[in-house]
PyMOL commands that place a pseudoatom at each C-alpha (Angstrom):
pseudoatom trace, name=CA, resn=UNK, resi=1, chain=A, elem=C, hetatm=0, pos=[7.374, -6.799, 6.875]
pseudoatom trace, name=CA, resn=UNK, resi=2, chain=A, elem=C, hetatm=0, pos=[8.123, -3.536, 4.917]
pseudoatom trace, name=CA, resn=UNK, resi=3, chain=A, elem=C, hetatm=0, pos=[6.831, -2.017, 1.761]
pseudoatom trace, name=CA, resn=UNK, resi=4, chain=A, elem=C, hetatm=0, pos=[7.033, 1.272, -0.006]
pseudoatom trace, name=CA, resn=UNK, resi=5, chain=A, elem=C, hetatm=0, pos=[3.673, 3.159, -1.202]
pseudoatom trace, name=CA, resn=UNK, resi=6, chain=A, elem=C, hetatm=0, pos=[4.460, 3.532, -4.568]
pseudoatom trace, name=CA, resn=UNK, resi=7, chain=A, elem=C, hetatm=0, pos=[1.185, 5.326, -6.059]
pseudoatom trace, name=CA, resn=UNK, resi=8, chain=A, elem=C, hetatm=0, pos=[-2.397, 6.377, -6.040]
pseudoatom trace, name=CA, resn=UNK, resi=9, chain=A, elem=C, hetatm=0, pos=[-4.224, 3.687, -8.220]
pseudoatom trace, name=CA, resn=UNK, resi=10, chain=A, elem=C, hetatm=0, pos=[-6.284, 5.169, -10.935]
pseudoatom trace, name=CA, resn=UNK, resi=11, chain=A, elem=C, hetatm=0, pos=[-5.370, 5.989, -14.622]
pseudoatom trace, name=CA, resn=UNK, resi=12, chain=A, elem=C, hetatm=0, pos=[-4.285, 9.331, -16.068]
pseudoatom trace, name=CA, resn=UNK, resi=13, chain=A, elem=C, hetatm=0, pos=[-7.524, 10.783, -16.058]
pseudoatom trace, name=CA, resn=UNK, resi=14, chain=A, elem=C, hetatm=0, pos=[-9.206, 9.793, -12.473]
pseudoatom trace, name=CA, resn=UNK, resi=15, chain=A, elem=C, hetatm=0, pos=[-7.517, 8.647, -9.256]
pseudoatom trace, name=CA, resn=UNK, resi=16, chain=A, elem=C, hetatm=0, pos=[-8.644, 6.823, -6.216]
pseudoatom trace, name=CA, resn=UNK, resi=17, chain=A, elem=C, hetatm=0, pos=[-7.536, 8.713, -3.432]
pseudoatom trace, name=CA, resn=UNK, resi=18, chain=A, elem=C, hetatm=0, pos=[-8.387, 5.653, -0.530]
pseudoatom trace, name=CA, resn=UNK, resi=19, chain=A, elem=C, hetatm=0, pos=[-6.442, 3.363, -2.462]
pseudoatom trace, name=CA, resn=UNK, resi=20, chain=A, elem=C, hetatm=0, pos=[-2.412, 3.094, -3.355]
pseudoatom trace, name=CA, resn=UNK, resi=21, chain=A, elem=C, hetatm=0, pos=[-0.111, 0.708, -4.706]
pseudoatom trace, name=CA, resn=UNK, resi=22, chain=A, elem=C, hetatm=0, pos=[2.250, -0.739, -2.438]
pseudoatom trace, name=CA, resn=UNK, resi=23, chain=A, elem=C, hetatm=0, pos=[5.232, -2.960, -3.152]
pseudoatom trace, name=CA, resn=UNK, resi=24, chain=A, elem=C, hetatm=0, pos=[6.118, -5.585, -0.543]
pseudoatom trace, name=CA, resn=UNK, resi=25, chain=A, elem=C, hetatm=0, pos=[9.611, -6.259, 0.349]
pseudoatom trace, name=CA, resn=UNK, resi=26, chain=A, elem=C, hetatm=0, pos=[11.166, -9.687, -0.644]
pseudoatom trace, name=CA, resn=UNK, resi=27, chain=A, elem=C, hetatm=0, pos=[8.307, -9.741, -2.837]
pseudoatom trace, name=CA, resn=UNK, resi=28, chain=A, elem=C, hetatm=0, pos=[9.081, -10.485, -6.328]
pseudoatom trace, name=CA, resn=UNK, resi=29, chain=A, elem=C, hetatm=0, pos=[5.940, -12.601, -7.358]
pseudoatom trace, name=CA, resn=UNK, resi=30, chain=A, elem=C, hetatm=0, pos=[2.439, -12.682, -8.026]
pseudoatom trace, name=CA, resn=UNK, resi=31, chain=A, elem=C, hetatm=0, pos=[1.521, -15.669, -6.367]
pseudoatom trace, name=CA, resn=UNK, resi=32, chain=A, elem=C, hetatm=0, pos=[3.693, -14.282, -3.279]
pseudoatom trace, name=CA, resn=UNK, resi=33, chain=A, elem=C, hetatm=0, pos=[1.789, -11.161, -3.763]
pseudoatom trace, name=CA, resn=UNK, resi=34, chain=A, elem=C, hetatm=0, pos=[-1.003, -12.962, -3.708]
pseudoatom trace, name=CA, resn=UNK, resi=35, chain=A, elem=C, hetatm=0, pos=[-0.636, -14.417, -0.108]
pseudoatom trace, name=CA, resn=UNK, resi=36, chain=A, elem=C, hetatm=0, pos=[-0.253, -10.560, 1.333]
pseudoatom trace, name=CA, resn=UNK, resi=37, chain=A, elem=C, hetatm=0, pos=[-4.205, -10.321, 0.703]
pseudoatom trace, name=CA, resn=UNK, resi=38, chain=A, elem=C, hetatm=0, pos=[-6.297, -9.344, 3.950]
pseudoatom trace, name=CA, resn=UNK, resi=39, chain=A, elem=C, hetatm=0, pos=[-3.459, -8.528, 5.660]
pseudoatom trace, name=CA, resn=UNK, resi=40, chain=A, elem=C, hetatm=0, pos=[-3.234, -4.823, 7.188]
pseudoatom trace, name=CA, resn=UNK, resi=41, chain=A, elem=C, hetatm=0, pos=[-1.223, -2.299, 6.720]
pseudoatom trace, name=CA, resn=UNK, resi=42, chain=A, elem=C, hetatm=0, pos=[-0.242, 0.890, 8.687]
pseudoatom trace, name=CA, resn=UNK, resi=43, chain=A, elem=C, hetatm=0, pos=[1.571, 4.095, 8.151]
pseudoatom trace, name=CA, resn=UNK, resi=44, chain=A, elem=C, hetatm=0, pos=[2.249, 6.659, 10.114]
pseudoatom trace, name=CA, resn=UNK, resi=45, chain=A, elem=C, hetatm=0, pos=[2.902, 10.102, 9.947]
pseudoatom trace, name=CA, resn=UNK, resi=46, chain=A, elem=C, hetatm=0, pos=[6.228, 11.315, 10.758]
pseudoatom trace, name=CA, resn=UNK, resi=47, chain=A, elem=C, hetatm=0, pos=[6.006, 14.232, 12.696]
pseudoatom trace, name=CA, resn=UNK, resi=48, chain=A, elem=C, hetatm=0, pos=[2.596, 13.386, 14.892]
pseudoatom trace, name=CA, resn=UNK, resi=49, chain=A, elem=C, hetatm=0, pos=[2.847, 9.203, 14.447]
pseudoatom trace, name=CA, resn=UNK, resi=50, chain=A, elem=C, hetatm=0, pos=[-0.699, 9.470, 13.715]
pseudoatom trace, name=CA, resn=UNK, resi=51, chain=A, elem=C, hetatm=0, pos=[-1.235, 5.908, 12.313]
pseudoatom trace, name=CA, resn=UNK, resi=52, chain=A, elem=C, hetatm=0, pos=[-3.477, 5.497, 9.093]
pseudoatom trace, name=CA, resn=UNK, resi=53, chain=A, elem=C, hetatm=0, pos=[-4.724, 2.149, 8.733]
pseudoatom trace, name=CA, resn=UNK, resi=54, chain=A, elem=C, hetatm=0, pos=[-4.940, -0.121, 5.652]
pseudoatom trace, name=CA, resn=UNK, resi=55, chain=A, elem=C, hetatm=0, pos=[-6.133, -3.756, 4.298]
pseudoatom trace, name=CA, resn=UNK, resi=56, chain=A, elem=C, hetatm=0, pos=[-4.344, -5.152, 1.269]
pseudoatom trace, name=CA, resn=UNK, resi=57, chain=A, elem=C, hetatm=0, pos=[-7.428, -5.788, -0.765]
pseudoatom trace, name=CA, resn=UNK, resi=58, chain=A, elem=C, hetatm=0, pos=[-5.796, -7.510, -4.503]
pseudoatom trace, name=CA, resn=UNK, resi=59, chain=A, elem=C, hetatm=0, pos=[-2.303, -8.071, -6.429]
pseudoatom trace, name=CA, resn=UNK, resi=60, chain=A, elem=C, hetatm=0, pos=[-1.284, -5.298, -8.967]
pseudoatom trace, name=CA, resn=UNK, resi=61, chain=A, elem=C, hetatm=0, pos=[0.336, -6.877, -11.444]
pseudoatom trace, name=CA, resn=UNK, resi=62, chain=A, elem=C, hetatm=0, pos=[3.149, -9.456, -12.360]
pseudoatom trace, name=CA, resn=UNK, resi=63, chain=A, elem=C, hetatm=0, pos=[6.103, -8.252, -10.034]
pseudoatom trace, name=CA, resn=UNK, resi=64, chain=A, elem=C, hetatm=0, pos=[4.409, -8.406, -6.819]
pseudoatom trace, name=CA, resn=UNK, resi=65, chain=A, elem=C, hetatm=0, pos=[2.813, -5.316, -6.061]
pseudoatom trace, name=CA, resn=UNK, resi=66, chain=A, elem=C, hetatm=0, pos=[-0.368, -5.005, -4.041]
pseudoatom trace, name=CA, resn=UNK, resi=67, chain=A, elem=C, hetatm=0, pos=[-3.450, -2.923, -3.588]
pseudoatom trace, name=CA, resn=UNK, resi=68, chain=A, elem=C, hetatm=0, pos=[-4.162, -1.350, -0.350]
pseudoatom trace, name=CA, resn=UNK, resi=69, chain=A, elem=C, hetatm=0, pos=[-7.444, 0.473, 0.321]
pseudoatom trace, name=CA, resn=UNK, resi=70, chain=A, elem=C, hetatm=0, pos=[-6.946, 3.232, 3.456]
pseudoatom trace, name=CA, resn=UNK, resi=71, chain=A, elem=C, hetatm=0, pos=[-10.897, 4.398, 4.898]
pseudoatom trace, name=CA, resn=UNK, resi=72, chain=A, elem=C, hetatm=0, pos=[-9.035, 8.144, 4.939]
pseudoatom trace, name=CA, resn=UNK, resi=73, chain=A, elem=C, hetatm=0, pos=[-6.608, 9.276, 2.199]
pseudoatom trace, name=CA, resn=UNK, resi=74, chain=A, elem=C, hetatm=0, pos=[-2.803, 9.248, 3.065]
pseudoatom trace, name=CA, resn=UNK, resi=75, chain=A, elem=C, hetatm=0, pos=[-1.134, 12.930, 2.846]
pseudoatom trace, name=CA, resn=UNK, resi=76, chain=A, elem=C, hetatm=0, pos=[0.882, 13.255, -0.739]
pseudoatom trace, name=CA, resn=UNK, resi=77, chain=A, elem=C, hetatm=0, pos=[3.605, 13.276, 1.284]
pseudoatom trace, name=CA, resn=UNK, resi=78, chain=A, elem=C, hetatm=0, pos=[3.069, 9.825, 1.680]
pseudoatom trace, name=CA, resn=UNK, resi=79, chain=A, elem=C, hetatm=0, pos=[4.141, 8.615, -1.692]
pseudoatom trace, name=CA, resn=UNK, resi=80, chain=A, elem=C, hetatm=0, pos=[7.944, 7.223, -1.419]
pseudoatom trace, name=CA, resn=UNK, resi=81, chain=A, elem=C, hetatm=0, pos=[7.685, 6.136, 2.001]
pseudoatom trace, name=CA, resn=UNK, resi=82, chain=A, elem=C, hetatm=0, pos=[7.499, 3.087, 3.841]
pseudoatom trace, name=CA, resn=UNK, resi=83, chain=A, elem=C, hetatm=0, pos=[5.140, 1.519, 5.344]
pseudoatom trace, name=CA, resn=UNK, resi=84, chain=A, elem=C, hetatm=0, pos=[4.148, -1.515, 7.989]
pseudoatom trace, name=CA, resn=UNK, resi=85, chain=A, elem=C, hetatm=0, pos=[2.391, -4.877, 7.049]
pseudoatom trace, name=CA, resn=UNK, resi=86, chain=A, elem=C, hetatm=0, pos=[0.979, -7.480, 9.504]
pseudoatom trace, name=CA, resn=UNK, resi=87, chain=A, elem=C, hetatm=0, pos=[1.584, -10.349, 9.335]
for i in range(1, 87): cmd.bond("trace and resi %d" % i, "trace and resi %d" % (i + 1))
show_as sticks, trace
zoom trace
């Protein structure tokens, strides 16, 4: 399954670097949403395919976003791009 990193989580004043919003494909729910949690995630980077590993740790939400936590921050560059989820 695909989704696309979307954003850092963290309000206008402080951001959470190790953690981004990601929004599933076919997802549209958050009870779907909801049955992504503990699965991992991986991105890679396009010029080196070094892969950055990720576990979807909670639902964002109504529309079936998730919350994925990453043990190193993703590159800005990252933001917009899509990303791999287990299954």
């Amino acid at each position: 399954m695909l989704g696309v990193i979307v954003n850092y989580v963290g309000s206008h004043k402080h951001q959470k670097p190790f953690q981004y919003i990601i929004k599933p494909e076919r997802v549209s729910s958050k009870n779907e949403a909801a049955k992504l949690i503990g699965k991992k995630v991986q991105w890679k980077q396009p010029k080196s395919n070094k892969a950055f590993i990720g576990k979807i740790i909670d639902v964002h939400g109504n529309n079936g976003a998730v919350r994925v936590r990453f043990n190193k921050g993703l590159p800005g560059q990252a933001i917009g791009s899509s990303i791999q989820i287990f299954e």
